[in-house]
N, C-alpha and C positions, 0 to 999 in steps of 0.2 A: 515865508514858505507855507504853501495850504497845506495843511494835515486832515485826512478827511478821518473824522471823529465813530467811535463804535456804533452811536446813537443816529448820527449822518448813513454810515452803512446799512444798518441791519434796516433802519425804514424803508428805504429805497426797496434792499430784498426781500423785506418781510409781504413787503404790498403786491410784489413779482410772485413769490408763495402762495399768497391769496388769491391771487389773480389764477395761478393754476390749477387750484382746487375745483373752480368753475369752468375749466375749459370745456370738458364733457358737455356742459348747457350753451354754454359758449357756443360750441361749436354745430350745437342744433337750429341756436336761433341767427347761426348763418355772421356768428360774427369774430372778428380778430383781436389778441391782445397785442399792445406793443411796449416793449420798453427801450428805453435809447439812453448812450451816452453821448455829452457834446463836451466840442473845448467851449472856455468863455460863459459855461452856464454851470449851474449845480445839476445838473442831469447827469445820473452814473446809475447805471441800471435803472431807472428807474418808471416808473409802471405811467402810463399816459392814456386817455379815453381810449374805452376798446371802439374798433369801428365796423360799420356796419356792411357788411357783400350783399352785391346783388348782381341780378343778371349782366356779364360781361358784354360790351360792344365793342366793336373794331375800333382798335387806338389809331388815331390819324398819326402821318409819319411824321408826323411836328412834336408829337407826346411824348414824355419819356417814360417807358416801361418795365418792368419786371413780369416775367413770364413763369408760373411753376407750374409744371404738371406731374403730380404725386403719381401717377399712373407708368412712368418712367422711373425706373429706379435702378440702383449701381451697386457699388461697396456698401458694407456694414462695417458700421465704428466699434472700434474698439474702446474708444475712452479718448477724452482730453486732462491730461496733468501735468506736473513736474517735479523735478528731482531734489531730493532730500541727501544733500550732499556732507562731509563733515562739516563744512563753512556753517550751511543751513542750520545743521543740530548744536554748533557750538553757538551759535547768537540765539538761535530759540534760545537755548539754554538759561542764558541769562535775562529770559523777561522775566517778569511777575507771573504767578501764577496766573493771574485777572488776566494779561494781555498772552501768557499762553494759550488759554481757553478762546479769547477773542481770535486768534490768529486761527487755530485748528477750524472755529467756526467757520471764518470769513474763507476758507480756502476749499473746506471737504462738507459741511452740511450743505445737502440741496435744497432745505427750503431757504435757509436764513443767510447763506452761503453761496458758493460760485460751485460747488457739488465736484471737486477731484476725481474722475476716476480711474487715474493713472498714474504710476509712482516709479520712476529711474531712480538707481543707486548706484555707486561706485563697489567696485570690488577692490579692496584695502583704497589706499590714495588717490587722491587727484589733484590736481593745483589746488583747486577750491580748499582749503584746511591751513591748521595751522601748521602741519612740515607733513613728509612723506609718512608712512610706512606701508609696512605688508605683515601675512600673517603666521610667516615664519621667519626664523633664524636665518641668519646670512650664511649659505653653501646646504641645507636641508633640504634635501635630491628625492629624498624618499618622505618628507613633509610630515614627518614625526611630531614636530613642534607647533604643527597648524594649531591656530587661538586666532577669535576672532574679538580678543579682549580690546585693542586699542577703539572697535568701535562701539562696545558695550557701553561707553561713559556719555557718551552723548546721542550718537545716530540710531542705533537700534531702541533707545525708549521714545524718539520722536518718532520715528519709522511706528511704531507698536501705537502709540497716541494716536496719528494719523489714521491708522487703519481704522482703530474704534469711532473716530470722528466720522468718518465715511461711512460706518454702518455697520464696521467688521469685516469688510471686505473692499480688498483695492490691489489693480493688476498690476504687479511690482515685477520689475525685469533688472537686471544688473546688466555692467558693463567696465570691464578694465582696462586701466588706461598703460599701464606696463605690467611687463613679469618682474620679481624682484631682480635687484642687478647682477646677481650669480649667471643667471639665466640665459644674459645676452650677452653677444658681442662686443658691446662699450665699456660691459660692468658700471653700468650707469642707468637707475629707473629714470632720468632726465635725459633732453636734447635727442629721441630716437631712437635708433638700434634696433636687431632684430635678436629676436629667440633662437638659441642657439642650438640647432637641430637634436644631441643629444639628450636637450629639456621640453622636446616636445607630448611626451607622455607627460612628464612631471607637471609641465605647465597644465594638461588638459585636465589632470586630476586637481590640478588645484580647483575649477572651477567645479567640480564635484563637490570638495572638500566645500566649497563656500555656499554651497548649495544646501549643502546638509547642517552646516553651525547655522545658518542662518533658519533655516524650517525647524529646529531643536530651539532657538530660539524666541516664534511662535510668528514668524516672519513668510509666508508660504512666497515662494518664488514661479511667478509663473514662465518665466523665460530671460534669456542675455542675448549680450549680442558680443562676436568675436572676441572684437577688437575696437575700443575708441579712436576714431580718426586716425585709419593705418597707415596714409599716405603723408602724414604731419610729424615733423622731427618737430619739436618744439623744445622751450626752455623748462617746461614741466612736465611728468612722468610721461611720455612716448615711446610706442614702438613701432617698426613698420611692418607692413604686410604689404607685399605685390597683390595682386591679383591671384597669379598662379600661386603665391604662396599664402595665401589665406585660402584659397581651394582646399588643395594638398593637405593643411593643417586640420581645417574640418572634416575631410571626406574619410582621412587616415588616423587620426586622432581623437580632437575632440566629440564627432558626429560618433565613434564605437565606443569611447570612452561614456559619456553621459549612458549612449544604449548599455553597455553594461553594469552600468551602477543600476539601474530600473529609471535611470530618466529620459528616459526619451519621450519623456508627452511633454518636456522641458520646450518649449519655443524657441528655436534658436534665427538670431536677425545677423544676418551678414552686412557689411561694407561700414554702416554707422560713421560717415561722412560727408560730404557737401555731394550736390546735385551736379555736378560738374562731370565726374569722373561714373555717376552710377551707373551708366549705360553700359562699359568697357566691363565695371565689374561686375553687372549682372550676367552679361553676356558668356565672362569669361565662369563664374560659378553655375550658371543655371544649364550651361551648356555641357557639365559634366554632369551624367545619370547620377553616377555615385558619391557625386556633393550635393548634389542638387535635393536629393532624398532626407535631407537635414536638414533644409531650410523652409523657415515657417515668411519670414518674410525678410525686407531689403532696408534696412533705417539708413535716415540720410540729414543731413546738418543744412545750414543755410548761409554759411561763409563765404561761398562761391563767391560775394561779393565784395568780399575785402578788396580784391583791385579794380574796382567801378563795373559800373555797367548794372544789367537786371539778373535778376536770381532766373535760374534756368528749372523753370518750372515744365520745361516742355521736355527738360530730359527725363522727368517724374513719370508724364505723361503719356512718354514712349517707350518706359520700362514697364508700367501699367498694361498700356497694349500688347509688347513683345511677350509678357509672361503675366496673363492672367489672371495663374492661380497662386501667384506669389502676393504676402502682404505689402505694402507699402509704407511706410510709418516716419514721418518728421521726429528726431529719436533726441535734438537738441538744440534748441534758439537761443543767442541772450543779444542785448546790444553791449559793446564793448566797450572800455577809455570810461569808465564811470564819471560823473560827474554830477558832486551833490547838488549841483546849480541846474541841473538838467533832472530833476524828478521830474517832475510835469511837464515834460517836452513832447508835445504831442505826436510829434511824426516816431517818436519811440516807439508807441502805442498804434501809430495805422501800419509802421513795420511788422507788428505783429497781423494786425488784420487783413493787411496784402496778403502773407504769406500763411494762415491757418484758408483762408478762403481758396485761393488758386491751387494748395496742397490742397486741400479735397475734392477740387471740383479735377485735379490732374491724376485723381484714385486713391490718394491715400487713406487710411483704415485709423490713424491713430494720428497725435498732436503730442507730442510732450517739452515743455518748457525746460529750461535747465536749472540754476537754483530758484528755489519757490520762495527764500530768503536770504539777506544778505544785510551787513551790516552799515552804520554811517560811513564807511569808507570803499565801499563794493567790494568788501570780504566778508573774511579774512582768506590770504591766499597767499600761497609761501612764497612764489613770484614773482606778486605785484601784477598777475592781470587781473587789475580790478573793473569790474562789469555791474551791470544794473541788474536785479532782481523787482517782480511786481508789485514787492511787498517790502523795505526797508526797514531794519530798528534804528532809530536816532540813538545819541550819548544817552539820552532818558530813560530810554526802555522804551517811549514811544511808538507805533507802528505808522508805518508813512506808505498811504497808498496809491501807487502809481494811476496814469490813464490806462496802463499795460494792464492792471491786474482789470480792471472793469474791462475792457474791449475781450480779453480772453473770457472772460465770465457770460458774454454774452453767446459763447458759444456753449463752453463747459456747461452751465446751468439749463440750458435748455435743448443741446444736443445727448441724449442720454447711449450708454454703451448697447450697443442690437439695432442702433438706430441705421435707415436704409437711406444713403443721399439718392435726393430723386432733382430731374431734369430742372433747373431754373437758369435764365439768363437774363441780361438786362438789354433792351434797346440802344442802352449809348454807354460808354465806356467812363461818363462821370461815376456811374454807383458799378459797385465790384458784388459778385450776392452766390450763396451757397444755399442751398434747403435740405432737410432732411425729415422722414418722416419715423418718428420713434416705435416702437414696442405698445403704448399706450393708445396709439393713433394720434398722437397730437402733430401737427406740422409747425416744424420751427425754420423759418427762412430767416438767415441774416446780410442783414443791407449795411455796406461802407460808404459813405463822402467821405473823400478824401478833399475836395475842391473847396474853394472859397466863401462859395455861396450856398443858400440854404437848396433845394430842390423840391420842388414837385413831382410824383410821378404815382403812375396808374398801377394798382397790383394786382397783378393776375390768377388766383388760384383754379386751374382748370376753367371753368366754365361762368365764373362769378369773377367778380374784381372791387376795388373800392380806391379812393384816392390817398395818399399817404404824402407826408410834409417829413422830411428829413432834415437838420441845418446843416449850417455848414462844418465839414472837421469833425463828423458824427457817426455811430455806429448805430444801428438797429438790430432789434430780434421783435420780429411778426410769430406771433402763437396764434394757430388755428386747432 
């Protein structure tokens, strides 16, 4: 089993670091950085001859190309991260200090680092943990008993770590995945069910409540979203929500409820499910004024795929167009059926890189990963849906880093939060490619092979170009 070593990591990003200190000069004497990961090589991030632009010529239709014109520009990012779940904080938990610090690095500092600057949490339980809870007493209507103690012991000092790794600052959102079991119609936080009309203040105040233990905590919350996957009865904590009845909930409830506590500059993301169904519910929420006025943006999952076929990235695409001024936000990924024999399985890692690319270029504003760690067994999870994380702790304490965690880094690291995606596409449908141009003025385009063989192909920025070698099974990120 490869274990890529701290010493292996931070070279690779320390030289990506360096390499950006110069982009400023870099980019007067007309030339580009690149760094690439491949399968079959030691290349993970890793920094390669900058190259040099010069005046563009017309590519004959036999060439393969990439086109960017910075002069075209879209959406602003909000951040690329992921979630800090109890799973997460109870395996951190148990590193070494030494491999604490290496983990926080390798996840949230941007020079030596893959740079986080996005962070999901659960509001009490989620399967990901070692059993349920919530943060009151079983039948407490009026939430007397609200303590947000069972996540004091683990989550909220990794959550608090994280933030200072990152610089002090990281846009943290939550998300619930049931009401406690009083609440609903099963009397079960498991297998679905819905909130049961008479709980629906009590419910909307919880998420005040959690709002406020957690900013008391030192924890600032920039935004939630409803409901986790409303349309999923599943075997751990679920509830459902219709369409109509996640309007209804927002528009009557929670959207007046937050307004009257003073939050309402709170973000609030409706639907936080698969791309399948997001059309119906945008349509069905955007198309009320008085839900509609509460919504910051649309989060969506990428499960659609569980019964074959392709991720429906064009329903992304068409909620984009239909609504604007609405966010768009990939709010959860993982791949599923863990399997320790499968770290290094590359097409794990180009699932991620299909689907952060075609998400941005179909509008989206944000990226967020689901757990950021996970143990030798793809938990702990009360369960048993055990899933891959980019980052593993083996029985050692060991950190084991996937091709998943490097292929996301090539975004995260050099796509920064303010950054504007601007117009690029490719000639042939071998390389997959997103750009964007940040806050600093740097241009950062990222190139996927997905294909077997290595590729040549011509890079276009506006009015200059140069030749670029990608191998095969390889990601890129081009800095100008």
């Amino acid at each position: 089993m490869m274990k890529k070593t701290l010493q292996h990591l931070l070279l690779a990003l320390t030289v990506a670091g360096a390499s950006n200190t110069s982009l400023a000069a870099d980019s007067q004497g007309k030339t580009l950085s690149i760094y690439t990961t491949a399968k079959d090589t030691t290349l993970r991030l890793t920094a390669g001859e900058n190259l040099s632009l010069k005046p563009a010529q017309q590519a004959p239709e036999t060439d393969i190309a990439i086109f960017v014109n910075p002069q075209k520009q879209y959406q602003t990012l909000l951040g690329i991260g992921g979630a800090i779940t109890d799973a997460s904080a109870e395996t951190y938990a148990k590193l070494s200090s030494k491999k604490k610090a290496e983990f926080l690095k390798a996840y949230y500092d941007q020079k030596d680092g893959i740079g986080y600057s996005l962070l999901r949490t659960t509001i009490h339980s989620s399967d990901f943990a070692s059993g349920s809870h919530t943060y009151i007493k079983e039948g407490d209507k009026e939430l007397k008993t609200f303590d947000i103690a069972p996540d004091k012991k683990y989550r909220i000092p990794m959550i608090k770590q994280a933030i200072k790794a990152a610089g002090g600052e990281i846009t943290t959102y939550a998300s619930p995945w049931s009401a406690p079991a009083f609440m609903k119609d099963t009397n079960n936080m498991l297998q679905g069910g819905k909130l049961l009309p008479e709980y629906n203040e009590a419910w909307a105040n919880y998420y005040v409540k959690f709002i406020q233990a957690y900013e008391k905590a030192g924890i600032p919350i920039w935004g939630l979203t409803v409901q986790n996957e409303p349309m999923a009865k599943q075997t751990w904590e679920s509830m459902i929500f219709t369409a109509a009845e996640e309007r209804d909930f927002l528009k009557n409830h929670l959207g007046p409820t937050l307004k009257k506590a003073g939050m309402g500059d709170k973000k609030i993301i409706v639907w936080d499910h698969n791309r399948d169904l997001i059309v119906h519910r945008a349509n069905t929420i955007m198309g009320d004024p008085e839900a509609a006025q509460y919504v910051w943006g649309i989060g969506f999952h990428w499960y659609e795929t569980w019964t074959g076929g392709k991720p429906m990235y064009s329903n992304v695409a068409e909620v984009a167009k239909a609504y604007p001024n609405v966010n768009l936000l990939l709010t959860e990924a993982t791949v599923e059926k863990f399997n320790a024999e499968r770290y290094h399985y590359w097409p794990n890692a180009e699932r991620y890189g299909d689907s952060i690319i075609n998400d941005f270029n179909a509008g989206a504003v944000a990226w967020t990963d689901w757990n950021i760690l996970l143990d030798h067994t793809g938990g702990p999870n009360h369960v048993g849906n055990f899933c891959f994380a980019p980052i593993h702790a083996d029985t050692n304490g060991e950190l084991i880093y996937t091709p998943t965690y490097y292929y996301l880094g090539h975004f995260s690291k050099f796509i920064r939060p303010n950054a504007k995606r601007v117009s690029a596409v490719a000639s042939r449908s071998l390389l997959q490619v997103t750009s964007f141009i940040n806050s600093d003025n740097s241009l950062a385009t990222v190139v996927m092979n997905n294909s077997d063989s290595a590729i040549n192909y011509r890079f276009y920025i506006g009015d200059m170009e140069t030749n670029v070698a990608i191998p095969a099974h390889a990601m890129q990120t081009l800095v100008y």
